[in-house]
py3Dmol code that shows the C-alpha trace and the ligand (Angstrom):
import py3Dmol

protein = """\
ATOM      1  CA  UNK A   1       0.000   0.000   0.000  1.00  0.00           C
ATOM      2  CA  UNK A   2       0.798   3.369  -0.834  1.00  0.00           C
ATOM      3  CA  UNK A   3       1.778   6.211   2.058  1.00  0.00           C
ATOM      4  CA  UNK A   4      -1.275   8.188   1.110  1.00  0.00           C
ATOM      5  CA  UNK A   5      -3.178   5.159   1.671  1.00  0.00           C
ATOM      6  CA  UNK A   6      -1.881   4.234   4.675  1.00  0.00           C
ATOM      7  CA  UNK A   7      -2.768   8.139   5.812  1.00  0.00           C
ATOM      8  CA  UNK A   8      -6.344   7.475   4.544  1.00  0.00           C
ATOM      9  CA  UNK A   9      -6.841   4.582   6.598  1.00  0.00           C
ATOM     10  CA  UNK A  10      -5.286   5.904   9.903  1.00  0.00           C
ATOM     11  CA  UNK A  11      -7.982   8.918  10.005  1.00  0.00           C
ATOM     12  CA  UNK A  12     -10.999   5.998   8.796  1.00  0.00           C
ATOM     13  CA  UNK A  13      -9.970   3.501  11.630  1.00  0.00           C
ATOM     14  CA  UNK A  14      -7.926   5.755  14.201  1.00  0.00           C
ATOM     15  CA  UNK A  15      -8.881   9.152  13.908  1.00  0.00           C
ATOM     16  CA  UNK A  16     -13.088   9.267  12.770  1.00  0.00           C
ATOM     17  CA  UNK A  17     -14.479   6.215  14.739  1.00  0.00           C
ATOM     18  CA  UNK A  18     -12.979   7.860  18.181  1.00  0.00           C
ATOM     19  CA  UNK A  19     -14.080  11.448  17.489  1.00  0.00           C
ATOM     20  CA  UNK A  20     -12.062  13.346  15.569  1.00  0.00           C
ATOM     21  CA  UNK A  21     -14.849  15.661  13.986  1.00  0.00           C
ATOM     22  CA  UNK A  22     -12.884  19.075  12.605  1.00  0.00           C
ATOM     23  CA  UNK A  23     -12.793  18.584   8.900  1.00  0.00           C
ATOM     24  CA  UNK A  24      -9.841  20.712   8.647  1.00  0.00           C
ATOM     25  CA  UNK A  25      -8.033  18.443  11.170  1.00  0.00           C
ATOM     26  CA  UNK A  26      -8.362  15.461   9.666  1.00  0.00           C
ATOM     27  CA  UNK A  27      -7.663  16.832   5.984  1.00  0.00           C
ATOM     28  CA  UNK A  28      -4.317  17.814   7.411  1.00  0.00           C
ATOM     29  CA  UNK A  29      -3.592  14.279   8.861  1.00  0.00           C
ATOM     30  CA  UNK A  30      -4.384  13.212   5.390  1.00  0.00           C
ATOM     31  CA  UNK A  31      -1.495  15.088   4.151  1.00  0.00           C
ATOM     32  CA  UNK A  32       1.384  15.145   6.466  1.00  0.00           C
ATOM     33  CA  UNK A  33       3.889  12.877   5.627  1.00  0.00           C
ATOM     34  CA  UNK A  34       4.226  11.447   8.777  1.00  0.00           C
ATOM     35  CA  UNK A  35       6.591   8.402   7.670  1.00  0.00           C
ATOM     36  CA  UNK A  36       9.232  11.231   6.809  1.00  0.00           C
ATOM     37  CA  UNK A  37       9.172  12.143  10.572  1.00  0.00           C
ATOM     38  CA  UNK A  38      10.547   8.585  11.999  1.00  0.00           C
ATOM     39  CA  UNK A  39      13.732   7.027  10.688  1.00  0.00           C
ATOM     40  CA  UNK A  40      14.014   4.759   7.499  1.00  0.00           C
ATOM     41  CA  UNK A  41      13.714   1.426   9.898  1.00  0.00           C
ATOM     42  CA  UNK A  42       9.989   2.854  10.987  1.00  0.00           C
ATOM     43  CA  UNK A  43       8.634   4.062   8.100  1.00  0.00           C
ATOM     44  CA  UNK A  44       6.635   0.823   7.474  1.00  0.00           C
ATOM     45  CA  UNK A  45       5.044   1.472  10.591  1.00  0.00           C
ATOM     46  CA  UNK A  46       4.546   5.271  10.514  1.00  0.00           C
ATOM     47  CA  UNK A  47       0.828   5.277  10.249  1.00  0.00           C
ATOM     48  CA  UNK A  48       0.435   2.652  12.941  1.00  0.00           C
ATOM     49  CA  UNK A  49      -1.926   3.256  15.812  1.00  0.00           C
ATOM     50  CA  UNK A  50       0.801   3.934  18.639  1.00  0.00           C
ATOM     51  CA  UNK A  51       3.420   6.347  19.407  1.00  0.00           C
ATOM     52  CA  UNK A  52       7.104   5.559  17.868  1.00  0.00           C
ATOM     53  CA  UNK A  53      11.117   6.052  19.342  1.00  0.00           C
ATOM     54  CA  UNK A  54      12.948   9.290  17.364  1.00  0.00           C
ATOM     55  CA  UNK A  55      16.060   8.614  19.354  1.00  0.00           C
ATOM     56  CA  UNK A  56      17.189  10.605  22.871  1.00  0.00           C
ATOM     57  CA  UNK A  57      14.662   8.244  24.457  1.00  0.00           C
ATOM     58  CA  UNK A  58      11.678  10.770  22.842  1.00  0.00           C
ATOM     59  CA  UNK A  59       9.019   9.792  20.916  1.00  0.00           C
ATOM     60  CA  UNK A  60       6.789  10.917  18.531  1.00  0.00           C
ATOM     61  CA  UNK A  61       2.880  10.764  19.566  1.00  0.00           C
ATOM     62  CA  UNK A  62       0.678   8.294  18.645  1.00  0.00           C
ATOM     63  CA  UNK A  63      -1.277  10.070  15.589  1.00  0.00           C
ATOM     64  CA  UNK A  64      -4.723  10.338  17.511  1.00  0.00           C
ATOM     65  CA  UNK A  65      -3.163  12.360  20.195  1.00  0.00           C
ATOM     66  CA  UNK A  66      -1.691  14.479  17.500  1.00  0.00           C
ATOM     67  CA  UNK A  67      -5.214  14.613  16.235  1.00  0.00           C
ATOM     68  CA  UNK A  68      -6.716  15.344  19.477  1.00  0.00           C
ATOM     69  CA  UNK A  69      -4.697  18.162  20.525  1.00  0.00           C
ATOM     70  CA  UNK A  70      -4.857  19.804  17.441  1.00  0.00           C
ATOM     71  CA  UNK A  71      -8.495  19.706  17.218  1.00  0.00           C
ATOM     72  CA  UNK A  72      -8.943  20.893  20.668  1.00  0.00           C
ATOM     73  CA  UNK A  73      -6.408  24.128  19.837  1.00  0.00           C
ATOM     74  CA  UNK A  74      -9.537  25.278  17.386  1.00  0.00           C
ATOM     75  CA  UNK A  75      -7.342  26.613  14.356  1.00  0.00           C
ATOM     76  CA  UNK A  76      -8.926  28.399  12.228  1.00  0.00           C
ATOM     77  CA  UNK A  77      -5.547  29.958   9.958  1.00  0.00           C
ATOM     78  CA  UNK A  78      -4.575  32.901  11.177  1.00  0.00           C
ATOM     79  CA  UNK A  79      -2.792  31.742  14.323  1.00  0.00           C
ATOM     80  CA  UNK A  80       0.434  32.549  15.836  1.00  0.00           C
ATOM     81  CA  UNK A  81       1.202  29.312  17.411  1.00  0.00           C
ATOM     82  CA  UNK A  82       3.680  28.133  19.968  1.00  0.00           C
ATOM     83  CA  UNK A  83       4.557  24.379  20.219  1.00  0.00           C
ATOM     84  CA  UNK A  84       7.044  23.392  23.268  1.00  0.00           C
ATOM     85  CA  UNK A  85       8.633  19.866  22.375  1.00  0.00           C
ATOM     86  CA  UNK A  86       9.505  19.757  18.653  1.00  0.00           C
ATOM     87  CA  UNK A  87      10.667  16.048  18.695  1.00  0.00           C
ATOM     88  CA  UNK A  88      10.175  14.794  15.463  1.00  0.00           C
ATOM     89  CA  UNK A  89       8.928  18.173  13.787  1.00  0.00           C
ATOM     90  CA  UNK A  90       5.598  16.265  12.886  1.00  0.00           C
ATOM     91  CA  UNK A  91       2.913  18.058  15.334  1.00  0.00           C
ATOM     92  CA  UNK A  92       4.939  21.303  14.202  1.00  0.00           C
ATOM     93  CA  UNK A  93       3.964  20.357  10.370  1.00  0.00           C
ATOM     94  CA  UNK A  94       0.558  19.668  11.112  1.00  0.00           C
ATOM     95  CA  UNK A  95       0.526  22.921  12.747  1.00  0.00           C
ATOM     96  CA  UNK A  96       1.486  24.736  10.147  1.00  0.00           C
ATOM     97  CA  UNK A  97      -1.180  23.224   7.918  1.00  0.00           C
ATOM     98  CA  UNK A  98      -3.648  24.893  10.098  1.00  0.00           C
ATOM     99  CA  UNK A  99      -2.075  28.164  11.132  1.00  0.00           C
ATOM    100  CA  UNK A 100      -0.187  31.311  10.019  1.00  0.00           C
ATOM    101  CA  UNK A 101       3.187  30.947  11.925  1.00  0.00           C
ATOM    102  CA  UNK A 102       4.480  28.151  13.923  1.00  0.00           C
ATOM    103  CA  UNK A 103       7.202  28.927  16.512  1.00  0.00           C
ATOM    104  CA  UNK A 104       8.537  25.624  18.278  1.00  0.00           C
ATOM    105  CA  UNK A 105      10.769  25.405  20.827  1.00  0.00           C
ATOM    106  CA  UNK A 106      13.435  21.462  21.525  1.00  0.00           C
ATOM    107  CA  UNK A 107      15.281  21.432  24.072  1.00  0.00           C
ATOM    108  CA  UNK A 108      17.542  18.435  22.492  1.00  0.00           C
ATOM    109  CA  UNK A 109      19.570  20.471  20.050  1.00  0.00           C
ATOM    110  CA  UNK A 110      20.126  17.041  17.871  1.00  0.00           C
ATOM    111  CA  UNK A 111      16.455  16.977  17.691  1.00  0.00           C
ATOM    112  CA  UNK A 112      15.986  20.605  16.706  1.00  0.00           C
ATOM    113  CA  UNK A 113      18.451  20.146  13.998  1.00  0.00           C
ATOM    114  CA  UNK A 114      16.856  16.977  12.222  1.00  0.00           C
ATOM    115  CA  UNK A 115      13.565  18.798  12.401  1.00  0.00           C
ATOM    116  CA  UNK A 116      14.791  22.062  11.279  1.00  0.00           C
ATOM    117  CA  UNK A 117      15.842  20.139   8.177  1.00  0.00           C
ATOM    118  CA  UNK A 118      13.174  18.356   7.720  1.00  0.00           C
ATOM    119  CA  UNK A 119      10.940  21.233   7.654  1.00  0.00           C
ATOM    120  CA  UNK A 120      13.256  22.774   4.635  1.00  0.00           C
ATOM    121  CA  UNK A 121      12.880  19.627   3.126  1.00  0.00           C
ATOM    122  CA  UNK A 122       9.214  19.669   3.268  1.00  0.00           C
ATOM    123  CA  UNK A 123       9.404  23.397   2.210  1.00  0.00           C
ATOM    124  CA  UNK A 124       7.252  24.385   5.429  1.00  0.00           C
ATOM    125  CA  UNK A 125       8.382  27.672   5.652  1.00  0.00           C
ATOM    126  CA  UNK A 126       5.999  29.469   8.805  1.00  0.00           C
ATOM    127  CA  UNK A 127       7.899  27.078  11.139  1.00  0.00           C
ATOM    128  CA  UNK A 128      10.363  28.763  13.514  1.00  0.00           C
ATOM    129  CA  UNK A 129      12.741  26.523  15.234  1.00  0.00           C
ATOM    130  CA  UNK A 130      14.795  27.078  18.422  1.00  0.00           C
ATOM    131  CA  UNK A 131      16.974  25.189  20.853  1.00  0.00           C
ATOM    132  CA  UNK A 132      15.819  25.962  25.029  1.00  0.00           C
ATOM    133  CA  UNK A 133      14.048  25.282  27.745  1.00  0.00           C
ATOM    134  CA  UNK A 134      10.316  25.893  26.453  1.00  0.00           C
ATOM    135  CA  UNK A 135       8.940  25.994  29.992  1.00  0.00           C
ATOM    136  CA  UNK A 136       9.571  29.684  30.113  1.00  0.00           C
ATOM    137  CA  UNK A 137       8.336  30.799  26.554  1.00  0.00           C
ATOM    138  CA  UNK A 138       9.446  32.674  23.946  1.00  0.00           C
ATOM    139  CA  UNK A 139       8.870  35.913  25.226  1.00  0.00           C
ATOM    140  CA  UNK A 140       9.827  37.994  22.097  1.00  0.00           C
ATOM    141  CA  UNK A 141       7.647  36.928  20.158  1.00  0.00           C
ATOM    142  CA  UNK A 142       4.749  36.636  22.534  1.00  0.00           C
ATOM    143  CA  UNK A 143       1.970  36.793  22.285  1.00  0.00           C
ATOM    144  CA  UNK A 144       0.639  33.947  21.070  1.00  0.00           C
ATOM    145  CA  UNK A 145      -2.807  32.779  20.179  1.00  0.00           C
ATOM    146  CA  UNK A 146      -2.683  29.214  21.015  1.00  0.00           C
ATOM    147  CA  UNK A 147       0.070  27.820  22.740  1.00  0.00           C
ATOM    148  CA  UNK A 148       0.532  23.228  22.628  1.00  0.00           C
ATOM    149  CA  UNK A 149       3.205  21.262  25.149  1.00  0.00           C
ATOM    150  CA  UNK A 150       3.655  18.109  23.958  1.00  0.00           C
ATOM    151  CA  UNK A 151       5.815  16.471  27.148  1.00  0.00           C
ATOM    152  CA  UNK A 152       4.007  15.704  30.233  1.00  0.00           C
ATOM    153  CA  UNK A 153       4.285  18.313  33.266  1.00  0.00           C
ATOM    154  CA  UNK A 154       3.199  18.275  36.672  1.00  0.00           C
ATOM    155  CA  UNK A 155       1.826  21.787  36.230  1.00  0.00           C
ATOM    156  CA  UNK A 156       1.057  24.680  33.695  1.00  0.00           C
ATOM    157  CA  UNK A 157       4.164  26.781  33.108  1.00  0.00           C
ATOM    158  CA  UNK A 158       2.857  30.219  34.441  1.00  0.00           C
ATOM    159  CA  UNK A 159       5.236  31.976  31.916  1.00  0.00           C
ATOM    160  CA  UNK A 160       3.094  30.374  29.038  1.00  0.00           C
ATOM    161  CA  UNK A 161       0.186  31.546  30.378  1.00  0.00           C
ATOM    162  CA  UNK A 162       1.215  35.491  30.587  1.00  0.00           C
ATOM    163  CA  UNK A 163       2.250  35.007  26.973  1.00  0.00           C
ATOM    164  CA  UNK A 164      -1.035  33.362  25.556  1.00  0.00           C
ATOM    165  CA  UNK A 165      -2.971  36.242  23.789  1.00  0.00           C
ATOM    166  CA  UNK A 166      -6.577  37.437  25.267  1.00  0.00           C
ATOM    167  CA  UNK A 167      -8.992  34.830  23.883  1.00  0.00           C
ATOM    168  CA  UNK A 168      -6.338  32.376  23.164  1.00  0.00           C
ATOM    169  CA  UNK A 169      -6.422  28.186  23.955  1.00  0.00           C
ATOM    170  CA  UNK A 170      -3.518  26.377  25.358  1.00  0.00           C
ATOM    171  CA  UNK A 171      -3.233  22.910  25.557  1.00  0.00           C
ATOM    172  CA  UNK A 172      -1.119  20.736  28.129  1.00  0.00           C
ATOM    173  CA  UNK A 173      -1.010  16.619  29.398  1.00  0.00           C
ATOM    174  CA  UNK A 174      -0.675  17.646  32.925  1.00  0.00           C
ATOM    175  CA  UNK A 175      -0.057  15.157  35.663  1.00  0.00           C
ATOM    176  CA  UNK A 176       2.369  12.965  37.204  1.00  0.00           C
ATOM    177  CA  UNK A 177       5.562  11.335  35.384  1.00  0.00           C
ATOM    178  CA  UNK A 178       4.078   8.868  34.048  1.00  0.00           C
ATOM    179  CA  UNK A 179       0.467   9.413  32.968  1.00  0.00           C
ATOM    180  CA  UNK A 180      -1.783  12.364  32.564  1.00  0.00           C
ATOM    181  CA  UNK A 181      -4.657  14.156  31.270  1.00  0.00           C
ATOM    182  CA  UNK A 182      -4.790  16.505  28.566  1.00  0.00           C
ATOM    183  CA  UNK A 183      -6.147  19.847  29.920  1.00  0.00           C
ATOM    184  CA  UNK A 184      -7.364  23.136  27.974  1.00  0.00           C
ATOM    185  CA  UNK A 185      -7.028  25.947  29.229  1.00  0.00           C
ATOM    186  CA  UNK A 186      -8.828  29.632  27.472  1.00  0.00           C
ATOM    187  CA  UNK A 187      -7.887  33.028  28.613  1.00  0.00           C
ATOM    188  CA  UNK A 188     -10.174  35.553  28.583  1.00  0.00           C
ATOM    189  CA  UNK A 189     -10.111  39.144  30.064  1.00  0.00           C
ATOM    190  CA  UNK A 190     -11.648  38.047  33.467  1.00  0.00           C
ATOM    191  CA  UNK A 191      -9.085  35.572  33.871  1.00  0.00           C
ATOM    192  CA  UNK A 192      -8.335  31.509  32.460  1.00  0.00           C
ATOM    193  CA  UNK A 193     -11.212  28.608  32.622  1.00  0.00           C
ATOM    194  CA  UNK A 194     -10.363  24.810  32.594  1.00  0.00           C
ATOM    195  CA  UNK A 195     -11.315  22.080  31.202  1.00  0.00           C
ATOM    196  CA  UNK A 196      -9.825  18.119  31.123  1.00  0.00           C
ATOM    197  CA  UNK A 197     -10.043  15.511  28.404  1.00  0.00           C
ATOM    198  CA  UNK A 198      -8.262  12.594  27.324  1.00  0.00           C
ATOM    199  CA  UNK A 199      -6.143  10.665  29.529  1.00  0.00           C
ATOM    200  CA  UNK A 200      -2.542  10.057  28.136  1.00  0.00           C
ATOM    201  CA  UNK A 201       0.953   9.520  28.482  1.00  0.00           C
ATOM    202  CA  UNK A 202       3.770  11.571  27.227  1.00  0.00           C
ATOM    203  CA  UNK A 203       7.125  12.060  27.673  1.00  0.00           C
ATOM    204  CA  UNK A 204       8.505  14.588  30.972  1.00  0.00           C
ATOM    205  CA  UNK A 205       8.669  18.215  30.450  1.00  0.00           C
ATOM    206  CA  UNK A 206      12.317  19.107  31.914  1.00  0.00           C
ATOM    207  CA  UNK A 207      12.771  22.282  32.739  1.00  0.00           C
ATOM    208  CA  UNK A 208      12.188  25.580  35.019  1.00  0.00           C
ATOM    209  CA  UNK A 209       8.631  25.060  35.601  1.00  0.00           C
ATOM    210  CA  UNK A 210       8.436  21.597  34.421  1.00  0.00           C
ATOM    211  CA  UNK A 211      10.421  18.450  35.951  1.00  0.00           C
ATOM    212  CA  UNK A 212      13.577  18.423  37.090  1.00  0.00           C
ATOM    213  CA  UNK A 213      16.590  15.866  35.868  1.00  0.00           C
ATOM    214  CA  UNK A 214      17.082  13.975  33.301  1.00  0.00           C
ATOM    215  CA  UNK A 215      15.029  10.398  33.961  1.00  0.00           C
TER     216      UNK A 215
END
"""
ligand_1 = """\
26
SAH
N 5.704 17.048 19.246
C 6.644 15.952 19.079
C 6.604 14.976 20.238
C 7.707 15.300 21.112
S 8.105 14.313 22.499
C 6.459 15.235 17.764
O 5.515 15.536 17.032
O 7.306 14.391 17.434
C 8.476 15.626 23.621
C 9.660 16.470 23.273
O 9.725 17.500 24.247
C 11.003 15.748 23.336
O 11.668 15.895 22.123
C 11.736 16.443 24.485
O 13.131 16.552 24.276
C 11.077 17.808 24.489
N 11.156 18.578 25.725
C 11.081 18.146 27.013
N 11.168 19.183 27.864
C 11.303 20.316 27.099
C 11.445 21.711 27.399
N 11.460 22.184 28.638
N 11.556 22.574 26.361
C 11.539 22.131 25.087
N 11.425 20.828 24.744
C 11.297 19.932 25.737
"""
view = py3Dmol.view(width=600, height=400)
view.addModel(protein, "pdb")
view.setStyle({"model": 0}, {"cartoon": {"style": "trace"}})
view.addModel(ligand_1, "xyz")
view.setStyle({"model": 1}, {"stick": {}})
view.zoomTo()
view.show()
């Protein structure tokens, strides 16, 4: 079978039978070539129902969580968006399928680079690349209207808060090490309102107002 195949069958069985309703969403998953995101071992697997290794012990999400989280960020495609945990690059690309600028911050520079050329391989030129600790932002180019962590972290970073816009969504698994719950958060004038969804398991957040360490 075909990639593209392989892409249309992930959102029929993964993606539409467990929700995934924004048109726009799933027409993006349909596109992204994922299997360029994993190394040349994977690629058979790519569209596989289940997160993958990228190296550095990090992983790149199972697709439905990409799926989820990017539905719940409500692009529309004239968003300034702010990803913390490039890994692969691939939530970044299906990002910028569904926004106006993408900034994304690694803190792994070996990661950062292979994404960085990926994305000028892929010609996706609104994403913005940078090596740090994501945990406190990206202040100078703040703010932003929707703001997406994808590592696990015991709390939301309250610099990521100051710099999501007035009206803006951020999404965030928050919990313990090892398993959370995704949880969206909107800001509005009066101040930010919660809400939790899926349960899931992602890799730790290191950093200021993340974990600490390295396991
Ligand atoms: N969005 C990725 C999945 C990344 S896994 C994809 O589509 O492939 C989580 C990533 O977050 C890892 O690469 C990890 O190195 C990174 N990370 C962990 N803590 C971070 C921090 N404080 N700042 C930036 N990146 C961080």
């Amino acid at each position: 079978m075909e990639f593209k195949d392989l892409r249309e069958l992930m959102v029929e069985s993964q993606l539409i039978p467990r929700g995934i309703r924004d048109k726009r969403v799933l027409d993006a998953m349909r596109r992204v070539p994922r299997h360029l995101f994993v190394d040349d071992s994977m690629q058979h697997i790519a569209y596989d129902d289940m997160a993958l290794p990228i190296g550095e012990g990090q992983t790149i999400s199972q697709p439905y969580m990409v799926a989820v989280m990017t539905e719940l960020l409500e692009l529309h495609g004239k968003e300034k968006v702010l990803e913390i945990g490039t890994g692969s690059g691939y939530q970044a690309a299906v990002l910028a399928e569904l926004a106006r600028e993408v900034y994304t911050i690694e803190r792994m520079p070996i990661l950062a680079e292979r994404a960085e050329t990926k994305f000028q391989d892929l010609f996706y030129r609104n994403i913005h690349v940078r090596v740090g600790d994501g945990t406190l932002g990206w202040s100078e180019e703040a703010p932003f209207d929707r703001i997406i962590i994808t590592a696990g972290s015991p709390a939301v970073p309250e610099p990521l808060i100051q710099q999501l816009s007035i009206d803006g969504i951020l999404v965030i698994p928050v919990g313990s090490r090892y398993s959370q719950q995704l949880l969206r958060i909107r800001k509005t004038k009066d101040g930010t309102a919660e809400e939790y969804h899926t349960p899931c398991v992602f890799v730790p957040l290191i950093g200021t107002y993340g974990w600490t360490g390295d396991q």
